[in-house]
NUTORZA-837349 format. One record per residue (C-alpha): residue in one letter; x, y, z. Coordinates in steps of 0.5 Angstrom, whole numbers, plus 500, padded with zeros to 3 digits. Example, Ala and Ser with C-alpha at 12.3 -4.5 7.8 and 13.67 -1.06 7.14 Angstrom:
BEGIN
<voro res="A" x="525" y="491" z="516"/>
<voro res="S" x="527" y="498" z="514"/>
// end
This chain:
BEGIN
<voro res="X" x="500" y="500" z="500"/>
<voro res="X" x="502" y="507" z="498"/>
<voro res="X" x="499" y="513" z="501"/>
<voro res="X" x="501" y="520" z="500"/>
<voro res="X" x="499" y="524" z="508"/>
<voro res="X" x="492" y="523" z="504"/>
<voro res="X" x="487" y="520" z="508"/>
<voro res="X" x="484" y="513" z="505"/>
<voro res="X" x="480" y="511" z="510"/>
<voro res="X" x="472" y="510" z="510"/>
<voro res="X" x="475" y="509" z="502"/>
<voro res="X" x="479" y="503" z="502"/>
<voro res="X" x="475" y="496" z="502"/>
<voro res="X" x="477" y="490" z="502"/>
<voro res="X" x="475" y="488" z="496"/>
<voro res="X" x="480" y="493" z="492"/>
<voro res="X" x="485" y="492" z="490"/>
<voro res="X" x="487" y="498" z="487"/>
<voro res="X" x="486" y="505" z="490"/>
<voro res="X" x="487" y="512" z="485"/>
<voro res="X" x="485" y="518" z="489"/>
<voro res="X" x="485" y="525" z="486"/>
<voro res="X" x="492" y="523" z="483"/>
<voro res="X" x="495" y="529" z="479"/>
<voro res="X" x="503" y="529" z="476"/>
<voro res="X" x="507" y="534" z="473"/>
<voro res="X" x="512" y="534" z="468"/>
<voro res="X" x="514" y="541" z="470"/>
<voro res="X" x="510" y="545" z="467"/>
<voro res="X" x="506" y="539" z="464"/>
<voro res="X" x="500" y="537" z="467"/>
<voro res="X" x="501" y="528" z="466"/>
<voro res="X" x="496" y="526" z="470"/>
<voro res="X" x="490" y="530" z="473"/>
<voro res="X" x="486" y="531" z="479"/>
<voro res="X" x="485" y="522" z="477"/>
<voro res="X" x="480" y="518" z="482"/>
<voro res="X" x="477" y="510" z="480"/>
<voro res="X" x="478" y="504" z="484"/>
<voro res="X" x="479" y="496" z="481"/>
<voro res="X" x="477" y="490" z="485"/>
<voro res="X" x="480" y="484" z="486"/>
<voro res="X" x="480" y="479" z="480"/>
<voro res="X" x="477" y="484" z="476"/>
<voro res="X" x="482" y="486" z="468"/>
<voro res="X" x="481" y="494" z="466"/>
<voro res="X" x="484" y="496" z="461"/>
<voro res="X" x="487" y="504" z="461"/>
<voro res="X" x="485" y="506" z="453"/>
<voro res="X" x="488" y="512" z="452"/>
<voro res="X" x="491" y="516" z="446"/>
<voro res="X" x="499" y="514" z="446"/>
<voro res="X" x="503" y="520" z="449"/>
<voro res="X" x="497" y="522" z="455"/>
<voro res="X" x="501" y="519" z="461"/>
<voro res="X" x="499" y="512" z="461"/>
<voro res="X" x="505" y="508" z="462"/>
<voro res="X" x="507" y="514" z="467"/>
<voro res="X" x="501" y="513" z="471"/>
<voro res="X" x="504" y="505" z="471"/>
<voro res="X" x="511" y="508" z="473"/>
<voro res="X" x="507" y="511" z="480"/>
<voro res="X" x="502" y="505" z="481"/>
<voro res="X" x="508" y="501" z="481"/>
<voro res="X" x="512" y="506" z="487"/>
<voro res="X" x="517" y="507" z="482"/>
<voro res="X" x="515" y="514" z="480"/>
<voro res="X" x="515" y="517" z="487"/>
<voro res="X" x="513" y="526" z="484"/>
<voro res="X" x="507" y="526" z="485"/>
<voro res="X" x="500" y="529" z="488"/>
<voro res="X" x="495" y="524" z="490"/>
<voro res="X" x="494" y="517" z="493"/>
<voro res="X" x="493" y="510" z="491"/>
<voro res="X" x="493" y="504" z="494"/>
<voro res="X" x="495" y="497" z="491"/>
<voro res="X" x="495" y="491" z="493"/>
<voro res="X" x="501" y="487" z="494"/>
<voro res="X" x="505" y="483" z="492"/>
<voro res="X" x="504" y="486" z="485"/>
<voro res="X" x="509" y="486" z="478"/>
<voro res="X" x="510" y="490" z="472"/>
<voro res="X" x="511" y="488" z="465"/>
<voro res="X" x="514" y="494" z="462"/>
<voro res="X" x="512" y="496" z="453"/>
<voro res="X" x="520" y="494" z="453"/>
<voro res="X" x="522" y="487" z="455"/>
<voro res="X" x="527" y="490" z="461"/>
<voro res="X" x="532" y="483" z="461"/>
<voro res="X" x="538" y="483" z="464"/>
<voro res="X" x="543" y="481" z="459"/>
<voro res="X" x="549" y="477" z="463"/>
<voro res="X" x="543" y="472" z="465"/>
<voro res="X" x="540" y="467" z="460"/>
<voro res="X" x="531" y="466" z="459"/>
<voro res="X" x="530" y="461" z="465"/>
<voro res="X" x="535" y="466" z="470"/>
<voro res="X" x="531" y="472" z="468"/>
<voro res="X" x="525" y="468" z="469"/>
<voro res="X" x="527" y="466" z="476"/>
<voro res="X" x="531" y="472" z="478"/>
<voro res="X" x="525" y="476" z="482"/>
<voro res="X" x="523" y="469" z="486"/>
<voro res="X" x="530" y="468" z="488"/>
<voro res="X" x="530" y="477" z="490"/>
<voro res="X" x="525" y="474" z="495"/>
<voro res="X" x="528" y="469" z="497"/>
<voro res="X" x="522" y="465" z="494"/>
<voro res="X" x="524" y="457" z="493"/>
<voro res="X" x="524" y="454" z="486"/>
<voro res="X" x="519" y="448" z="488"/>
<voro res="X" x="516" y="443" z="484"/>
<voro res="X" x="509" y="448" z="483"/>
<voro res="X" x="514" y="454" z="481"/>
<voro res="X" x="518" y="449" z="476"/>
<voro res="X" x="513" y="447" z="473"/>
<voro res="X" x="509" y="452" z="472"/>
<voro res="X" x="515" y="455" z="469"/>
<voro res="X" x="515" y="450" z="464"/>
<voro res="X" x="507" y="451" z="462"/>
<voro res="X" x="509" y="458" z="461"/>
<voro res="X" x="515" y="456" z="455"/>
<voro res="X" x="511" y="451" z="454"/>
<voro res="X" x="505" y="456" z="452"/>
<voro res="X" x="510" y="461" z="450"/>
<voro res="X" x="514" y="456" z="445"/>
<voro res="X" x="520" y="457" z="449"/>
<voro res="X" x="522" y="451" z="451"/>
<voro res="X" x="528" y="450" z="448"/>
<voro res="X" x="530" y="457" z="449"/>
<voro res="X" x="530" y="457" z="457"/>
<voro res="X" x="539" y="458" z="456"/>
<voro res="X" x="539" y="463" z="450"/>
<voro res="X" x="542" y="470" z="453"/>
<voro res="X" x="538" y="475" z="450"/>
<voro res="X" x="543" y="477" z="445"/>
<voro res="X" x="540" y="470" z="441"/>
<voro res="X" x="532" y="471" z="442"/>
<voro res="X" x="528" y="476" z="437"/>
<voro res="X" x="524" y="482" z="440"/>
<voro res="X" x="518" y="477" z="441"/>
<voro res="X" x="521" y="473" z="445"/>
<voro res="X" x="523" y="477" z="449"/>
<voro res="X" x="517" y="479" z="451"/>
<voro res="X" x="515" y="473" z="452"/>
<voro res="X" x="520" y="472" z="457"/>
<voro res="X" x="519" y="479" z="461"/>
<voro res="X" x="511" y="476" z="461"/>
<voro res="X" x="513" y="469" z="465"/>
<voro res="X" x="518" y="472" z="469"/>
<voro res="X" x="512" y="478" z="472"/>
<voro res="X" x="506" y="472" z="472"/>
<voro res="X" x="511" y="467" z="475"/>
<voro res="X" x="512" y="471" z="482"/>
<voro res="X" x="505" y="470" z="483"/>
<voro res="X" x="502" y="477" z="484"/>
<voro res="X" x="496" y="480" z="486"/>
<voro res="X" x="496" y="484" z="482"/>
<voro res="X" x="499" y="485" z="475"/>
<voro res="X" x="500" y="492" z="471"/>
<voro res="X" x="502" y="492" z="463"/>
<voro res="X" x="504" y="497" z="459"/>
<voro res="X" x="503" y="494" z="451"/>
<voro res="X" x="506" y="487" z="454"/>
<voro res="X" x="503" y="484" z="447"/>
<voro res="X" x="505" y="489" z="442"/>
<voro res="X" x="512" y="485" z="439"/>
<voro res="X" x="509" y="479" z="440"/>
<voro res="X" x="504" y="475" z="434"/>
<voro res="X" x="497" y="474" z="434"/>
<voro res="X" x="497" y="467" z="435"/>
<voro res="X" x="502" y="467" z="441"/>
<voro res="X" x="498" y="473" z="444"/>
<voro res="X" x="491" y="468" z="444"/>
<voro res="X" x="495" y="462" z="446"/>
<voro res="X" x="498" y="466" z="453"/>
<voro res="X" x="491" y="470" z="454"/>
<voro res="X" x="488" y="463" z="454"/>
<voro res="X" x="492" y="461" z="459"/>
<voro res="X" x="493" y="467" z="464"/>
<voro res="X" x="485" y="467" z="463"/>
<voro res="X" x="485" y="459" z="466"/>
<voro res="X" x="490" y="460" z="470"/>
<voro res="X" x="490" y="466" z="473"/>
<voro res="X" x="483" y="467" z="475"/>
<voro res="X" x="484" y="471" z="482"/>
<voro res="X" x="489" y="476" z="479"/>
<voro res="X" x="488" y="483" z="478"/>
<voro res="X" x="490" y="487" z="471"/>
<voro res="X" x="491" y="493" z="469"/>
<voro res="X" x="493" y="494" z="462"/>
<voro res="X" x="495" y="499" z="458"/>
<voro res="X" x="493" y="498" z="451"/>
<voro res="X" x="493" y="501" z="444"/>
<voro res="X" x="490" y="495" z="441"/>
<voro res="X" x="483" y="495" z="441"/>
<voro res="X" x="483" y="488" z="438"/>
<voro res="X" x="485" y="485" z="445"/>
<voro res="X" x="480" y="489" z="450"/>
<voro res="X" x="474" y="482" z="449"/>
<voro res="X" x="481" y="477" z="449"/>
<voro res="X" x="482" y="480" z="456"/>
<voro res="X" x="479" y="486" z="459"/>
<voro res="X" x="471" y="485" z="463"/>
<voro res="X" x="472" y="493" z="463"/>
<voro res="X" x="475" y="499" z="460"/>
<voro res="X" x="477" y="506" z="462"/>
<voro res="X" x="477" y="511" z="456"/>
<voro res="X" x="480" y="517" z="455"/>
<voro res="X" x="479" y="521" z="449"/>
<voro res="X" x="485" y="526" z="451"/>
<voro res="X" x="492" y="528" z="455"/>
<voro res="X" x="492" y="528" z="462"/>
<voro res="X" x="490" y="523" z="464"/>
<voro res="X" x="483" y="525" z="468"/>
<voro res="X" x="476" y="524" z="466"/>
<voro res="X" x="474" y="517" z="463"/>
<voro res="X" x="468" y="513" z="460"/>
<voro res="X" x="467" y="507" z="463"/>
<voro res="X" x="466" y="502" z="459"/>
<voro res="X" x="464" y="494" z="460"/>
<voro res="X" x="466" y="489" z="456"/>
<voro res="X" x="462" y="482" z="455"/>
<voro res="X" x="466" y="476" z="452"/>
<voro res="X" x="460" y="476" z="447"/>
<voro res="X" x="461" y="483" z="444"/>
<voro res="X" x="463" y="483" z="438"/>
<voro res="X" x="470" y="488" z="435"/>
<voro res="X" x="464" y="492" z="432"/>
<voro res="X" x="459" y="493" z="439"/>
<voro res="X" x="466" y="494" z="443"/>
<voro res="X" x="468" y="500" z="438"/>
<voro res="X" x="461" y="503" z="438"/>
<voro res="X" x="462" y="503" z="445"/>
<voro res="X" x="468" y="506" z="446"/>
<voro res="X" x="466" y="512" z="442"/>
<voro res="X" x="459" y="512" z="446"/>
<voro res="X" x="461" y="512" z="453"/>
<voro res="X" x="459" y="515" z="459"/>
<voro res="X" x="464" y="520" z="462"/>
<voro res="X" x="465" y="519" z="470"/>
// end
């Protein structure tokens, strides 16, 4: 949890997992983010649908306690990972060590259950005869794919993704969301995403921003029977909150 002297309570529930209130960020003179308030429950999946350049990715940044310049307050709920637009591997380590890098930074054991979750994951990820390349050796796809097992891997509460789907090939991209749907069902997501094709393959709800700062939004819910024309119509007729 991450509070800024602002008083949460009487907001905060159980059944959040996270927790924007009244966030505003600066760039300068620049306003990023202003005056933001919306809440996420657990297990629920938003998307952010924003035009790109409006503060999204920083809006991530703070929810992740890596961006700490700002007014506001938020909660989230922990533990919690970040899957960023690049890939973010280490170089000196191959696949299978960035994967289990954040488990051995928490002193977590490498069990059964997580080495064979880790083997579905390069299974789904058609990595299985890559765990030892560096990344030097692996496309841009691949290591995506990497920088997706390594966030799910740890086993979050809560997952924040910007783009994580952008260097990787629809029929991967299906097969991955497939499998986080089925495996992850207690998870919380917050993606960021440009690509509206993804929003019924992931999201159950979308926040809408039509413009930069991030402020005002339409809330939007997405039903797994909406087709890509209803979820367009919708988008473009939200109601504002």
């Amino acid at each position: 949890m991450f509070l800024n002297n602002i008083d949460l309570n009487g907001v905060l529930n159980l059944s959040d997992a996270i927790i924007v209130e009244n966030l505003s960020k600066r760039f300068g003179k620049h306003l990023i983010i202003d005056n933001l308030s919306f809440k996420i429950a657990q297990d629920d999946t938003v998307a952010l649908f924003a035009p790109s350049g409006s503060g999204k990715t920083t809006l991530l940044s703070i929810l992740a306690n890596l961006d700490k310049n700002y007014t506001g307050s938020f909660y989230i709920k922990k533990p919690y990972s970040i899957v960023f637009q690049e890939a973010r591997l280490f170089p000196y380590k191959s696949a299978y060590e960035n994967i289990i890098y954040p488990l051995k930074l928490n002193d977590i054991d490498i069990d059964e259950n997580v080495s064979d979750n880790i083997k579905k994951w390069l299974d789904i990820c058609d990595l299985k005869d890559f765990s030892n390349y560096y990344p030097y050796q692996l496309s841009g796809g691949m290591k995506a794919k990497i920088a997706l097992i390594r966030a799910f891997i740890f086993n979050p509460s809560v997952i924040l993704l910007d783009e994580p789907f952008k260097s990787i090939d629809v029929q991967s991209k299906n097969k991955i969301i497939k499998f986080i749907k089925k495996e992850y069902k207690n998870l919380t997501i917050l993606l960021v995403t440009n690509n509206i094709d993804e929003l019924p393959l992931i999201s159950s709800r979308v926040l809408k921003f039509d413009s930069a700062p991030l402020s005002g939004f339409s809330n939007i819910t997405i039903s797994k029977d909406d087709s890509l024309n209803s979820i367009i119509d919708k988008l473009y007729n939200g109601s504002q909150v």
